[in-house]
VMD Tcl script that builds the backbone (N, CA, C; Angstrom):
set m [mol new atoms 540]
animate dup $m
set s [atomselect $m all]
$s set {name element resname resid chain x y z} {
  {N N UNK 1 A 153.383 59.398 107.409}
  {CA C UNK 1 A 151.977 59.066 107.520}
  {C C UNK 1 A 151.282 59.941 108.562}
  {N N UNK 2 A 151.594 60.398 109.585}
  {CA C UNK 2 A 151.447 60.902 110.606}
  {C C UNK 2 A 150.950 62.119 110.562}
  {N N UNK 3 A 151.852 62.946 109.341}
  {CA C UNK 3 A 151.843 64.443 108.631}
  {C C UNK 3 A 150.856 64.573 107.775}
  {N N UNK 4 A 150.401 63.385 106.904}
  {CA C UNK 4 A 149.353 63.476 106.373}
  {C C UNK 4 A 147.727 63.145 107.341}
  {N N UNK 5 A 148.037 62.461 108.874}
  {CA C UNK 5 A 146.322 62.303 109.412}
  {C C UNK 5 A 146.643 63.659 109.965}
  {N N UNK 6 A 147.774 64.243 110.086}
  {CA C UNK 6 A 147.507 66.200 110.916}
  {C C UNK 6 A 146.681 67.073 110.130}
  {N N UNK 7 A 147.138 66.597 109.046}
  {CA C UNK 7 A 146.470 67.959 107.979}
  {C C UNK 7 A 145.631 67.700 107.148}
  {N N UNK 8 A 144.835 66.271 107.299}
  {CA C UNK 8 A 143.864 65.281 107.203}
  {C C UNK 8 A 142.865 66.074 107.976}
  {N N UNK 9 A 143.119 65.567 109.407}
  {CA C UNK 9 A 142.590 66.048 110.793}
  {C C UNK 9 A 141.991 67.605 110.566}
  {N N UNK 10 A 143.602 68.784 110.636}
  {CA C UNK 10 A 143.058 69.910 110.123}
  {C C UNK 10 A 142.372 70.528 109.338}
  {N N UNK 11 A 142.409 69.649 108.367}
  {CA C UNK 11 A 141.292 70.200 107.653}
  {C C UNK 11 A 139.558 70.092 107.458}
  {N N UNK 12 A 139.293 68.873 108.055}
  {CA C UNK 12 A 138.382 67.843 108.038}
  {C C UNK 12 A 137.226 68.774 108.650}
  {N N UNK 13 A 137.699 69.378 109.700}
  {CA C UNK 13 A 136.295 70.469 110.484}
  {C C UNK 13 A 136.054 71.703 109.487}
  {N N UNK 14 A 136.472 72.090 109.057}
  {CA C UNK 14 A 135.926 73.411 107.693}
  {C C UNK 14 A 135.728 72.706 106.321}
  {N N UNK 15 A 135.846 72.023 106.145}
  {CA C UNK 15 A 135.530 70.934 104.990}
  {C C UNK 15 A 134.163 70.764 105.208}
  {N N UNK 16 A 133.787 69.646 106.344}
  {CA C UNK 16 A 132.319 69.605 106.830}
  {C C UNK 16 A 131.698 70.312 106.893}
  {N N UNK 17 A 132.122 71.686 107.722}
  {CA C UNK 17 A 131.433 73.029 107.924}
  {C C UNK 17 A 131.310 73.350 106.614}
  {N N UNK 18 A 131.823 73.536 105.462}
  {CA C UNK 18 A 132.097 73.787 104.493}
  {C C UNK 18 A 130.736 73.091 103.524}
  {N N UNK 19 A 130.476 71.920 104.122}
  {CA C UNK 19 A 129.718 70.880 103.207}
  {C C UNK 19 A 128.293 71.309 103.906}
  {N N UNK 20 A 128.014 71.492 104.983}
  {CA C UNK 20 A 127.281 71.469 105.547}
  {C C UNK 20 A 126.380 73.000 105.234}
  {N N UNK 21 A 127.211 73.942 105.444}
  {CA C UNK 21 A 126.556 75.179 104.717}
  {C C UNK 21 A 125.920 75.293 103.118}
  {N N UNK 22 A 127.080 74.411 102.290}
  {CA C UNK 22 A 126.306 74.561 100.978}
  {C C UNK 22 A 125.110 73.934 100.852}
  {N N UNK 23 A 125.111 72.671 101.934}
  {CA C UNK 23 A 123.742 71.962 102.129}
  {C C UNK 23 A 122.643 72.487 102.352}
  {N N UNK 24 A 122.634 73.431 103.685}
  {CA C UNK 24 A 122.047 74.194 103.995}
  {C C UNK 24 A 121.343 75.515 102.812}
  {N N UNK 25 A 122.306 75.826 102.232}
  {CA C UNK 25 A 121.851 76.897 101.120}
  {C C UNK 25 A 121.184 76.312 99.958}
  {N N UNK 26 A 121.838 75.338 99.506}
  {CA C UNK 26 A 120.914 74.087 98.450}
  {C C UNK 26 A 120.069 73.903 98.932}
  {N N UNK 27 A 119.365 73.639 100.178}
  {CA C UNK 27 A 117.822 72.860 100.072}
  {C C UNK 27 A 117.182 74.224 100.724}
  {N N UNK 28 A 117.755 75.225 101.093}
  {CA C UNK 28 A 116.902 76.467 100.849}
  {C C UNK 28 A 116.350 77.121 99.826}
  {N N UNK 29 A 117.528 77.107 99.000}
  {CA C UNK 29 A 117.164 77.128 97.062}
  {C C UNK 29 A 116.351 76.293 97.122}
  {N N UNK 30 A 116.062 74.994 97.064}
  {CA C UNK 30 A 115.125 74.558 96.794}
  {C C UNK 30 A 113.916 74.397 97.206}
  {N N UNK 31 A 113.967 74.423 98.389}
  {CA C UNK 31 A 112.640 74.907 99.098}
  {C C UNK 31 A 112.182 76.372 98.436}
  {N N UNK 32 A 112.776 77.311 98.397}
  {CA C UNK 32 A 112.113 78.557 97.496}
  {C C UNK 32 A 111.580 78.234 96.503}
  {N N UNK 33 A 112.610 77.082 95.390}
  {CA C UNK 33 A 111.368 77.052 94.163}
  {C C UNK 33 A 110.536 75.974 94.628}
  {N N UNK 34 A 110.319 75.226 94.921}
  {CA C UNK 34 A 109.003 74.437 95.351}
  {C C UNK 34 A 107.690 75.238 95.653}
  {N N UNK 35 A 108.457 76.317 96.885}
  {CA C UNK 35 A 106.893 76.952 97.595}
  {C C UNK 35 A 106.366 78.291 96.124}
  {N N UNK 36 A 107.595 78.440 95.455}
  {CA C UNK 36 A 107.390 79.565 94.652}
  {C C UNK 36 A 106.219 78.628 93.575}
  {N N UNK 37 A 106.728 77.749 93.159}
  {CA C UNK 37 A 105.894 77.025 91.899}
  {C C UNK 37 A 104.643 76.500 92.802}
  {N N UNK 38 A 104.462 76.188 93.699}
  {CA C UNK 38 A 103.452 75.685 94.428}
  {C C UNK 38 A 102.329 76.647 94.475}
  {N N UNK 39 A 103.362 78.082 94.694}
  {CA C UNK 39 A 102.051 79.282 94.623}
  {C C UNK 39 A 101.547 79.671 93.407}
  {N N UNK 40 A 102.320 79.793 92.014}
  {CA C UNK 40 A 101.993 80.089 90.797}
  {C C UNK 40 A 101.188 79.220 90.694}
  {N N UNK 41 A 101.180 77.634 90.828}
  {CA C UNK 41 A 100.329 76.301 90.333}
  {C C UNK 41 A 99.117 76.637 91.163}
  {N N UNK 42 A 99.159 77.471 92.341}
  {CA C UNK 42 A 97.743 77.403 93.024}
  {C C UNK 42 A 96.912 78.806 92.575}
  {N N UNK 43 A 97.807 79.920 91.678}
  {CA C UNK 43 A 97.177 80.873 91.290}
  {C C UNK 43 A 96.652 80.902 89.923}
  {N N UNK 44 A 97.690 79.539 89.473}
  {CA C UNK 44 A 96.566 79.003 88.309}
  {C C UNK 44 A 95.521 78.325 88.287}
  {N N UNK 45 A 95.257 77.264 89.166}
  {CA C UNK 45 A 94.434 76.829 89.408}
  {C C UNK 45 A 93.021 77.104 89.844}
  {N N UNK 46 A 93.141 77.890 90.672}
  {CA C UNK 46 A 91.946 79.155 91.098}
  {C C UNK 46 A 92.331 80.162 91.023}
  {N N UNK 47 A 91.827 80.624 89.884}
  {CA C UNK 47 A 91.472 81.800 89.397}
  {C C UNK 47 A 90.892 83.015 89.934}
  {N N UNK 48 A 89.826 82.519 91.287}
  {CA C UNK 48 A 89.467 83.333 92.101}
  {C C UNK 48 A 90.682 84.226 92.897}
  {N N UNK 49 A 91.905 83.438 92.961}
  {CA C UNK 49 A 93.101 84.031 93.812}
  {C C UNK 49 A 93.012 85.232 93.774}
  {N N UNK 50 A 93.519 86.523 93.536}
  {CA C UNK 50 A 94.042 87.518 93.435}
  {C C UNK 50 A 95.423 87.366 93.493}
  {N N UNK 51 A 96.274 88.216 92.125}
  {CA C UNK 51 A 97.520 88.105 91.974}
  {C C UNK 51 A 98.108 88.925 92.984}
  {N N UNK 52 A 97.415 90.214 93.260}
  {CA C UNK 52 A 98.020 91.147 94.569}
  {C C UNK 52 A 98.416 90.332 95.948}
  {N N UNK 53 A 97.573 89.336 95.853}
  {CA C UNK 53 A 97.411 88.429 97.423}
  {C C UNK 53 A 98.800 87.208 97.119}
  {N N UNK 54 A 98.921 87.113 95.875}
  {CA C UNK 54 A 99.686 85.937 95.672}
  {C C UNK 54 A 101.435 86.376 95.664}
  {N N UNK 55 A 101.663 87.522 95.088}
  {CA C UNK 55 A 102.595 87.874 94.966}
  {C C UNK 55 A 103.354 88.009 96.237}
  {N N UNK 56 A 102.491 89.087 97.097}
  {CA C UNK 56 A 103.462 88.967 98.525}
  {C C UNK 56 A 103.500 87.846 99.297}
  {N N UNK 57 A 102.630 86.826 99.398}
  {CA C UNK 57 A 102.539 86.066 99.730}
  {C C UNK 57 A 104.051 85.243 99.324}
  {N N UNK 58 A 104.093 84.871 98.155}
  {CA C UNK 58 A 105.286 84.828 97.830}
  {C C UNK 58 A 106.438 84.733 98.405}
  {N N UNK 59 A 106.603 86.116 98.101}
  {CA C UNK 59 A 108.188 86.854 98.469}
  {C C UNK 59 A 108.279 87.009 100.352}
  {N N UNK 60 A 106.701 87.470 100.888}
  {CA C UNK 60 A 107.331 86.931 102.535}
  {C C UNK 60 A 107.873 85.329 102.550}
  {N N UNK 61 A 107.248 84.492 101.755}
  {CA C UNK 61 A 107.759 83.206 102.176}
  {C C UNK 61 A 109.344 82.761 102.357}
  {N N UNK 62 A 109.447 83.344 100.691}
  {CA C UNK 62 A 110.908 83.691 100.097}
  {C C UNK 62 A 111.964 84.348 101.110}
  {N N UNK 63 A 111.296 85.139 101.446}
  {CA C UNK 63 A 112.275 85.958 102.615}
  {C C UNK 63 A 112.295 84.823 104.018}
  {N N UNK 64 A 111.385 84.350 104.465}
  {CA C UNK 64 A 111.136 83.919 105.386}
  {C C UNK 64 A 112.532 82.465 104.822}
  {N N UNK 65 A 112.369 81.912 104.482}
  {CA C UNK 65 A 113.088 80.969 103.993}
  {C C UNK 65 A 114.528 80.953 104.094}
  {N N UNK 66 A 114.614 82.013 103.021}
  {CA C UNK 66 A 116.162 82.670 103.209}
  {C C UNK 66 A 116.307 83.271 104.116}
  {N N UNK 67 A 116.141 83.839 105.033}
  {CA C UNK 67 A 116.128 84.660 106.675}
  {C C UNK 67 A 116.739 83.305 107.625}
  {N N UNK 68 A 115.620 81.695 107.326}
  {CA C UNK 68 A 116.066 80.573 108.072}
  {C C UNK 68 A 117.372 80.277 107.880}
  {N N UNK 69 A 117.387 80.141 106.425}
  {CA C UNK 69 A 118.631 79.704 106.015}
  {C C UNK 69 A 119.958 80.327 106.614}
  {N N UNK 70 A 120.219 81.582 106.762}
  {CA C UNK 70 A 120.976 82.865 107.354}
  {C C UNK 70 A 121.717 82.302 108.449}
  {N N UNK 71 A 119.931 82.352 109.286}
  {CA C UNK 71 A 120.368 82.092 110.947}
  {C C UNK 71 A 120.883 80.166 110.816}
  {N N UNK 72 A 120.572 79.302 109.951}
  {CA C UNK 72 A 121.315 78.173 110.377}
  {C C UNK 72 A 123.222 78.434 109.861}
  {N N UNK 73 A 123.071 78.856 108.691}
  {CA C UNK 73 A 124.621 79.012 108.130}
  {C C UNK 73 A 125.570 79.637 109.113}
  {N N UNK 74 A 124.619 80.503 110.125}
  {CA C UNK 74 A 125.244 81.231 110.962}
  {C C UNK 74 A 125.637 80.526 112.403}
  {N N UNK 75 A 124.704 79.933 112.713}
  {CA C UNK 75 A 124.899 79.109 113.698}
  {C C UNK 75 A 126.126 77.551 113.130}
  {N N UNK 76 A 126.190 77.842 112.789}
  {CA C UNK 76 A 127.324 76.551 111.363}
  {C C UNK 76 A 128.286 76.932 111.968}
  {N N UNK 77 A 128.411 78.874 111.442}
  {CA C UNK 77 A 129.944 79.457 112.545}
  {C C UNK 77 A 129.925 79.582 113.663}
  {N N UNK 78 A 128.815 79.158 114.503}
  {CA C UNK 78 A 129.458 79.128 115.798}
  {C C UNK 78 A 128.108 80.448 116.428}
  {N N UNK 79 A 127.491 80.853 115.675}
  {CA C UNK 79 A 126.896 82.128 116.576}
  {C C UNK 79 A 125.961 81.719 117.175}
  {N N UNK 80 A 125.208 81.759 118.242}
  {CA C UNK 80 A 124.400 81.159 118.761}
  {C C UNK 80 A 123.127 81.615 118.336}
  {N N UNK 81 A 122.162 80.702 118.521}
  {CA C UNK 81 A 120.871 81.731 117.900}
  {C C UNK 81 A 119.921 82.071 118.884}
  {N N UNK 82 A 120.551 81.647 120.467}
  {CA C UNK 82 A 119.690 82.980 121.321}
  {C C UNK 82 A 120.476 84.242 121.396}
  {N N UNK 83 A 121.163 84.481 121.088}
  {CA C UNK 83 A 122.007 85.905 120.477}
  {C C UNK 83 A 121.226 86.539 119.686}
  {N N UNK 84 A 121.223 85.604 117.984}
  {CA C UNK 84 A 120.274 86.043 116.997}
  {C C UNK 84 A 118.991 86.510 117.156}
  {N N UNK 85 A 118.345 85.547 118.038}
  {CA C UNK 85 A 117.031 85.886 118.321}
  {C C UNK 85 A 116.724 87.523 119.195}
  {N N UNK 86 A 117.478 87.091 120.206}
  {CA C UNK 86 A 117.184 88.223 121.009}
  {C C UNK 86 A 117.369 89.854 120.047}
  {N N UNK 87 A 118.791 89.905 119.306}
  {CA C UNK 87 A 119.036 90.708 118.235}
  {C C UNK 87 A 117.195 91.007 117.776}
  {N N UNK 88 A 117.226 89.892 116.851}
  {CA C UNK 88 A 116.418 89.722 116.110}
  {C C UNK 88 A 114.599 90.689 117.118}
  {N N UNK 89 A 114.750 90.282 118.138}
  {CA C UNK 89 A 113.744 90.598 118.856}
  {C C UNK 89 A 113.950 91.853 118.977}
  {N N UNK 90 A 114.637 92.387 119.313}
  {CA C UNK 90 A 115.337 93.462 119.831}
  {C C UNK 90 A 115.170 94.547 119.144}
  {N N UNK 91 A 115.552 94.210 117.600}
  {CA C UNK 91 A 114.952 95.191 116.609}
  {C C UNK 91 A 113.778 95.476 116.207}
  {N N UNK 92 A 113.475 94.466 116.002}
  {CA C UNK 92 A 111.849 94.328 115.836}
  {C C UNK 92 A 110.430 95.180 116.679}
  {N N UNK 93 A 111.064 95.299 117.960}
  {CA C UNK 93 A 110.972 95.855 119.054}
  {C C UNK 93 A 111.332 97.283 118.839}
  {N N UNK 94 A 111.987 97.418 118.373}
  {CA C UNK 94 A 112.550 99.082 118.352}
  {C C UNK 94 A 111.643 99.937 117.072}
  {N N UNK 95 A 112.089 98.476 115.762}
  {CA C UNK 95 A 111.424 98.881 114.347}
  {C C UNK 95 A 109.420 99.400 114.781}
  {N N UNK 96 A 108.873 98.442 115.432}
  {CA C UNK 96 A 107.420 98.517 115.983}
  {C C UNK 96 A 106.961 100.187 116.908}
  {N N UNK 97 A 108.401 100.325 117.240}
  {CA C UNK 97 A 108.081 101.521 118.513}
  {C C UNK 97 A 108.093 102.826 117.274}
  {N N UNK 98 A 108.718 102.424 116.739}
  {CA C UNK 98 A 108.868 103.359 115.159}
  {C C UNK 98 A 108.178 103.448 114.340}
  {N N UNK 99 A 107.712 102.550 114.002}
  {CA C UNK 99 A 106.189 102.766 112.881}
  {C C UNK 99 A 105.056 103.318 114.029}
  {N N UNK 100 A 105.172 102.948 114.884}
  {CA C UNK 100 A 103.688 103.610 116.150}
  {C C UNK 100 A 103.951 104.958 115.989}
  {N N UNK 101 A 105.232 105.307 115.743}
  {CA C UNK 101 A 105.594 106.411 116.115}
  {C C UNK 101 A 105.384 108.002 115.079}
  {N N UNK 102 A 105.402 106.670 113.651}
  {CA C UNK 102 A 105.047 107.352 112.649}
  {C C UNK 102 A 104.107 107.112 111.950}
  {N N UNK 103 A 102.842 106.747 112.507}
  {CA C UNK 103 A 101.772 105.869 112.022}
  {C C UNK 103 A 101.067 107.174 110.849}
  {N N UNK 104 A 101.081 107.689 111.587}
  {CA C UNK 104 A 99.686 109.232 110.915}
  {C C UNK 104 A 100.347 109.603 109.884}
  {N N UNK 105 A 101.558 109.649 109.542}
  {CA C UNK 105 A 102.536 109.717 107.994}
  {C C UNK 105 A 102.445 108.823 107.491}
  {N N UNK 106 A 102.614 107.703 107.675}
  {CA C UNK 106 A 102.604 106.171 107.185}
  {C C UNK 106 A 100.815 106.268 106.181}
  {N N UNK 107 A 99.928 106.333 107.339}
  {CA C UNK 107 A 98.390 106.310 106.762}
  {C C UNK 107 A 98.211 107.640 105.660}
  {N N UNK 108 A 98.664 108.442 105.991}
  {CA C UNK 108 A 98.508 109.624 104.953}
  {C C UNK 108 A 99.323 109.143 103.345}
  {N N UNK 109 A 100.620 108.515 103.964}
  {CA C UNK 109 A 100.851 108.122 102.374}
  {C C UNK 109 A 100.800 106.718 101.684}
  {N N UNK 110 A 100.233 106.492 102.606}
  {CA C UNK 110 A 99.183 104.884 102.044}
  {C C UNK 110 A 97.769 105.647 101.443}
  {N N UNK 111 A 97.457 105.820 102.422}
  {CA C UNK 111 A 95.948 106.688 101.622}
  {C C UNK 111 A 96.016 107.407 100.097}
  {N N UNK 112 A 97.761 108.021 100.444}
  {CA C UNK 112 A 97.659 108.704 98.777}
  {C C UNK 112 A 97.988 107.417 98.124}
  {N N UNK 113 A 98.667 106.093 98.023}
  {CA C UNK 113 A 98.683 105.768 97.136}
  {C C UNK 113 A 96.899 104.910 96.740}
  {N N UNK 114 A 96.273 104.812 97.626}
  {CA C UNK 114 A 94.758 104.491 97.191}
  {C C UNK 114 A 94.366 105.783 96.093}
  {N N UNK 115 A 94.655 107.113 96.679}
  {CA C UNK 115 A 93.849 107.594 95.735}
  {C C UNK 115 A 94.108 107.521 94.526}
  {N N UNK 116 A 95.436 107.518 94.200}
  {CA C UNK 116 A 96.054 107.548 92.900}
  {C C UNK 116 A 95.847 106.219 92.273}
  {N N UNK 117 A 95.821 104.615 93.036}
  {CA C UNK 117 A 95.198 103.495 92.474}
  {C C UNK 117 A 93.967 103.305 92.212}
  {N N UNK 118 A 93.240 103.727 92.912}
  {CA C UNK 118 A 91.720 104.016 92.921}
  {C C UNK 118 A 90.753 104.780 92.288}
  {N N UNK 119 A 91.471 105.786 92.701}
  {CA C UNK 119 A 91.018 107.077 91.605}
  {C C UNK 119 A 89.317 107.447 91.941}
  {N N UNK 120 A 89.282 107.677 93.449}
  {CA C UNK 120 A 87.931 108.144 93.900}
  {C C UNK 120 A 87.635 109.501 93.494}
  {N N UNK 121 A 88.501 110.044 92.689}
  {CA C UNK 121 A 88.372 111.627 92.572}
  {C C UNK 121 A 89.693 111.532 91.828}
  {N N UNK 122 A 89.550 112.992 90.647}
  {CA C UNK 122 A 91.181 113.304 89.619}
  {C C UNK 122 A 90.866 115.064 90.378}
  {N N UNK 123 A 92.064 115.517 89.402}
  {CA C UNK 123 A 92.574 116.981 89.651}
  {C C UNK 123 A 91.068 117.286 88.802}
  {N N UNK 124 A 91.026 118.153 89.123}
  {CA C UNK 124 A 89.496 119.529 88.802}
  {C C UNK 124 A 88.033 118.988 89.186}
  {N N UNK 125 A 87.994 117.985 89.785}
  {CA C UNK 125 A 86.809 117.153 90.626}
  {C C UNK 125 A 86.251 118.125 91.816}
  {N N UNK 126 A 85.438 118.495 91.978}
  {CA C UNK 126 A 84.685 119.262 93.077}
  {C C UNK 126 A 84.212 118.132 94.098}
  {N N UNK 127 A 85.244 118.582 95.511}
  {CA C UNK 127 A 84.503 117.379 96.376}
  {C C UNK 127 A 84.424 118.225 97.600}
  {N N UNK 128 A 83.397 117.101 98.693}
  {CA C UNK 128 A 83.271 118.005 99.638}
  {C C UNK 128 A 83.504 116.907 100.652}
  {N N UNK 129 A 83.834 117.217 101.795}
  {CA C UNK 129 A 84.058 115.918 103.097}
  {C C UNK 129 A 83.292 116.194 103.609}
  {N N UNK 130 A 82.225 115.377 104.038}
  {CA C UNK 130 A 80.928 115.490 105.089}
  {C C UNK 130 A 81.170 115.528 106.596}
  {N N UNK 131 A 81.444 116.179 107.447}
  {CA C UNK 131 A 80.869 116.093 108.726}
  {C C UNK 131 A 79.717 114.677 109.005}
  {N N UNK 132 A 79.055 115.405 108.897}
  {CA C UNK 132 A 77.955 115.039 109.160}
  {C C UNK 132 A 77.021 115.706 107.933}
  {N N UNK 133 A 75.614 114.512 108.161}
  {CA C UNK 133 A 74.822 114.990 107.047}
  {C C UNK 133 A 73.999 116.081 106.801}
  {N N UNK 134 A 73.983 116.797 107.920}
  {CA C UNK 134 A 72.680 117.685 108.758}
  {C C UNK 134 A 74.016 119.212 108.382}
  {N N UNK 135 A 75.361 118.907 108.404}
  {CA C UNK 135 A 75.881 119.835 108.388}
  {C C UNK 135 A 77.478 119.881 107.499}
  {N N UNK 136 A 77.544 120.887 106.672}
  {CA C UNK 136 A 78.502 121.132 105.898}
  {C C UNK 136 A 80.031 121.276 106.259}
  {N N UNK 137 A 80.476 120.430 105.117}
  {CA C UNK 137 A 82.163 120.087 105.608}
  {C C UNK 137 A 82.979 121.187 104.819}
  {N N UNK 138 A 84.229 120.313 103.977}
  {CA C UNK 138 A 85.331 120.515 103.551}
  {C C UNK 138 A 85.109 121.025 102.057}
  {N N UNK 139 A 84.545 122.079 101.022}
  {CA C UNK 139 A 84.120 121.341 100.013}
  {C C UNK 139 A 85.351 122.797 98.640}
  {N N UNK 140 A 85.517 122.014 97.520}
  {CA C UNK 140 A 86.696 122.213 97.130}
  {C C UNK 140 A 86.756 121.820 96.023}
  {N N UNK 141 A 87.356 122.387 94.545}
  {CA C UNK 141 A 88.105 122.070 93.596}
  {C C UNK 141 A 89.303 121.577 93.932}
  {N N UNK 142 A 89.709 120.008 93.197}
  {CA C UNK 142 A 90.684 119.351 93.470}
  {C C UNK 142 A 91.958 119.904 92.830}
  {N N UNK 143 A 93.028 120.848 93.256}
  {CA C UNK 143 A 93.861 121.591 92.398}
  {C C UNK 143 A 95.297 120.412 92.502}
  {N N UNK 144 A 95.779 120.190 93.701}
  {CA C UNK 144 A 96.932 118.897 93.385}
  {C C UNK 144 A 96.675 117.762 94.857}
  {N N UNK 145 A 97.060 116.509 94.184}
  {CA C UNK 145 A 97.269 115.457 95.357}
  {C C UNK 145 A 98.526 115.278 95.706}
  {N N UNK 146 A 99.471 114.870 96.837}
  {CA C UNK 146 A 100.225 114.694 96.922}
  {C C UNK 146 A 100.222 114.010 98.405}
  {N N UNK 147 A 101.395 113.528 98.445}
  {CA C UNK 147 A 102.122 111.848 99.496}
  {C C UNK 147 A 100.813 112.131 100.676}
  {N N UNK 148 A 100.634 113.682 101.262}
  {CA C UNK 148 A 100.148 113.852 102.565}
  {C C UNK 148 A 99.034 114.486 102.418}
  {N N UNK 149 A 98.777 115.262 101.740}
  {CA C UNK 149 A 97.468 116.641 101.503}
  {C C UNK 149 A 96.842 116.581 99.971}
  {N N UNK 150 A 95.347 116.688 99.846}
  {CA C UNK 150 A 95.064 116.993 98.747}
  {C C UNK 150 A 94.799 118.623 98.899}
  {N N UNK 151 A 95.256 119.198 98.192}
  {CA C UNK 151 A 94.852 120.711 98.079}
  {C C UNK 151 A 93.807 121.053 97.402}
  {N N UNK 152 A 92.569 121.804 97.886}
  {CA C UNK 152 A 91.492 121.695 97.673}
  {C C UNK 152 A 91.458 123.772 97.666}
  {N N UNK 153 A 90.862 124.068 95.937}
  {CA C UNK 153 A 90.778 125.648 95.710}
  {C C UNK 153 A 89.306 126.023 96.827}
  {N N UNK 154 A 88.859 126.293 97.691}
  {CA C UNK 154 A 87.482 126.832 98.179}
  {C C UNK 154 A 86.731 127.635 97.074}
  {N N UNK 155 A 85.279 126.986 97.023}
  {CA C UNK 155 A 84.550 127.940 95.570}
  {C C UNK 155 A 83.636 127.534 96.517}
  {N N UNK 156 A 83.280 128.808 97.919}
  {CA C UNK 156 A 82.216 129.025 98.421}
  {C C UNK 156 A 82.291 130.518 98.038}
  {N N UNK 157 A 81.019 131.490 98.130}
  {CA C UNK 157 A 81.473 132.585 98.306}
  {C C UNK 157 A 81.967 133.291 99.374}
  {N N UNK 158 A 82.167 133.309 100.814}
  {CA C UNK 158 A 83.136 133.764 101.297}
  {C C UNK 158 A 84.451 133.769 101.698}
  {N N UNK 159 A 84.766 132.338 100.810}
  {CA C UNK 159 A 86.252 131.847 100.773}
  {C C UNK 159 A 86.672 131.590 99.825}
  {N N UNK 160 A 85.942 132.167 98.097}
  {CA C UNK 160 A 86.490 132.002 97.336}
  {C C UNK 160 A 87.692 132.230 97.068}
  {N N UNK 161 A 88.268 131.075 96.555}
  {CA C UNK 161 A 90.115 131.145 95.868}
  {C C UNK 161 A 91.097 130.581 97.518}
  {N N UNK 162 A 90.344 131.046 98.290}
  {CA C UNK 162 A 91.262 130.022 98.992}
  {C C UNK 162 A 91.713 128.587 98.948}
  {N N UNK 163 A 92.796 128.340 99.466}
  {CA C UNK 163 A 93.438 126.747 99.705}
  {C C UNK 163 A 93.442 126.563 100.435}
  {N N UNK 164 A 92.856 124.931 100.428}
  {CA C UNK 164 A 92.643 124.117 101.959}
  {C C UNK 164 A 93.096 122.616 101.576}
  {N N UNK 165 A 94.223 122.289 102.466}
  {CA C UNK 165 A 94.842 121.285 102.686}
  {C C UNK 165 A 94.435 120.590 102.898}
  {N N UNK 166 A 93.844 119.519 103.199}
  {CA C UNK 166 A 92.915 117.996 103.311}
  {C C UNK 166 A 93.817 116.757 103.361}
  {N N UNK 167 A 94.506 116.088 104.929}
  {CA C UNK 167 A 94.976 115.124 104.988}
  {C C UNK 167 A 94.138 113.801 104.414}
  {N N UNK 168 A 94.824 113.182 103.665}
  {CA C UNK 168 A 94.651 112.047 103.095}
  {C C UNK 168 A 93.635 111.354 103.361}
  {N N UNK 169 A 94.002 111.283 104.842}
  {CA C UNK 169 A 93.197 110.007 105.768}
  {C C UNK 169 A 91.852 110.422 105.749}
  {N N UNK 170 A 91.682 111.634 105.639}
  {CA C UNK 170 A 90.371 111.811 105.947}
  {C C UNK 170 A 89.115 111.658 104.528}
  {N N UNK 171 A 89.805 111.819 103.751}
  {CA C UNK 171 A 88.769 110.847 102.395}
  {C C UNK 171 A 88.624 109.538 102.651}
  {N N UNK 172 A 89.226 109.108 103.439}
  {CA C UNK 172 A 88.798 107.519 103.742}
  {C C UNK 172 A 87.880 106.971 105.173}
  {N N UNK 173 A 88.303 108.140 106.288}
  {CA C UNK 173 A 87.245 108.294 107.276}
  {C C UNK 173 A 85.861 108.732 107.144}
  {N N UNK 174 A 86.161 109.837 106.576}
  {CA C UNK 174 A 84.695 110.715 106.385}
  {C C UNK 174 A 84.006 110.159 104.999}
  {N N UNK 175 A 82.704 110.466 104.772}
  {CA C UNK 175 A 81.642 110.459 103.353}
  {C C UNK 175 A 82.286 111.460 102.663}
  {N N UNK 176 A 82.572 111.114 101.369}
  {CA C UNK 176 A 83.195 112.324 100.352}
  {C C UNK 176 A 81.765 112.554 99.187}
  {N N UNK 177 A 81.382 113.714 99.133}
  {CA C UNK 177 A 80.688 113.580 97.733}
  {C C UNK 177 A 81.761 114.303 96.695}
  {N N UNK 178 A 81.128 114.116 95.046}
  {CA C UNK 178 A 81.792 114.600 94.439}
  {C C UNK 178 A 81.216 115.191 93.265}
  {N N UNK 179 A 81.718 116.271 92.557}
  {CA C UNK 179 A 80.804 116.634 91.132}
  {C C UNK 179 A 81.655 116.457 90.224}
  {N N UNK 180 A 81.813 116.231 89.106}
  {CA C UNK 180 A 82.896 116.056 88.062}
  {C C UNK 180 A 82.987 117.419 87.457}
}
mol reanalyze $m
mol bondsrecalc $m
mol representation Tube
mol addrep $m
């Protein structure tokens, strides 16, 4: 009898742990579909929503959820979660010093994907970037767009046929006109 409360005993703490994690992961599953159907039912409902707004909305939750879930299963084994956190901080912290770091690439190829969603201008579009109104900018046949630069042919006459590079960002800072 004795041999069976040992290995009763032994086993009884990873069993629980055992029960306790799938618990943990079950009502995370379920919390995902709740908030997931909660958001579809509210993007049906008002129509005004925007699906762009709804979607990420979404999936940060989703992540956010399952991210909780992580750090409790983890703390289940024993890890502490001012460890996690600080980790957690830690990177976050590093990841932030890194996007600052690469912001002006980041905006240049965000900007290209506006132009290409947007479509303020296609390839053979004559545009010009304004300075100012009193005085003449950037102005150009649109020959290719790409992640960082639109390349712009010059059709002034003393720079005809030249190429001029045009960071992204700056169709979105400056007044662009355009001729088709």
């Amino acid at each position: 009898m004795e041999r069976y409360e040992e290995i009763l005993l032994a086993w009884s703490v990873p069993l629980v742990r055992f029960g306790q994690v799938l618990l943990i992961l079950l009502l995370a599953w379920l919390a995902q579909r709740v908030v997931t159907r909660a958001i579809t039912r509210l993007g049906h409902r008002y129509a005004s929503l925007p699906r762009e707004v709804l979607l990420p909305l979404r999936g940060v939750l989703r992540w956010l959820i399952l991210g909780s879930a992580f750090m409790l299963v983890l703390e289940r084994f024993g890890v502490s979660a001012q460890v996690l956190w600080t980790a957690l901080t830690g990177f976050a912290a590093v990841a932030a010093v890194a996007f600052f770091a690469i912001w002006s690439v980041l905006s240049n190829m965000f900007c290209a994907v506006l132009i290409f969603s947007m479509g303020p201008f296609r390839l053979g579009d004559t545009v010009e970037v304004v300075d100012t109104a009193d005085k003449p900018g950037i102005k150009g046949r649109v020959i290719l767009i790409n992640l960082f630069y639109v390349t712009l042919e010059d059709v002034s006459e003393e720079g005809a046929g030249a190429l001029v590079q045009v960071p992204n960002t700056l169709f979105f800072q400056k007044a662009v006109r355009r001729w088709r």
